[in-house]
N, C-alpha and C positions, 0 to 999 in steps of 0.2 A: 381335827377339823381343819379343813382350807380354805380360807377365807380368803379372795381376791379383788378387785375393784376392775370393773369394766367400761371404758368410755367408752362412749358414742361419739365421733369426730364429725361427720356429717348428720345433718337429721335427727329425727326420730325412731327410737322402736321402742314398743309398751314391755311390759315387764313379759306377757305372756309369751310375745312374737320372743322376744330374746329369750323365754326357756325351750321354744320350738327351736331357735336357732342352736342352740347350745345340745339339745337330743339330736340334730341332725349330726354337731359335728362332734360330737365328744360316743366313740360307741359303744358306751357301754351301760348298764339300763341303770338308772340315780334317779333321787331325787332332787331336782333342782330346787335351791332354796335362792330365790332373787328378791333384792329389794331395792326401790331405787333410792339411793341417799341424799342426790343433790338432779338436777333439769340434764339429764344425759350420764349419769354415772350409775352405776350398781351394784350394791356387794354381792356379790356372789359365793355358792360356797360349791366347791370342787370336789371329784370325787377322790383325788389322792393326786401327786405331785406330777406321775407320768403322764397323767390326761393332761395337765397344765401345762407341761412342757411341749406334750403333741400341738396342742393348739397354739401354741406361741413361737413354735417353728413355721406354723400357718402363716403368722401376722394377721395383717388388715384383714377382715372378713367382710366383703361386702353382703347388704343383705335389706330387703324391702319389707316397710310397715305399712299394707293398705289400708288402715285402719283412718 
């Protein structure tokens, strides 16, 4: 199991919008396990190291909570 921490540096996103977000950019089909720990952080758990590293070649992910 991978277990990672996700800040939110601008804003807000709900736990849902950042599993949407997280299905859009990670391609591969998982279950997303998110929970938020602390007002903008969230553990997250991953589907294995090369999704983590694709994504964090990404960086910054902008992304919007209409909520």
């Amino acid at each position: 199991m991978l277990i990672v921490i996700v800040r939110v540096e601008n804003g807000h996103i709900s736990v849902d919008n950042l599993i949407t977000e997280l299905r859009r950019l990670v391609p591969v089909r998982f279950q997303w396990d998110v929970k938020e720990t602390a007002p903008d952080t969230y553990m997250v758990q991953f589907p294995s190291v090369i999704e983590l590293d694709r994504l964090r070649r990404v960086g910054s992910v902008p992304s919007f909570d209409f909520n």
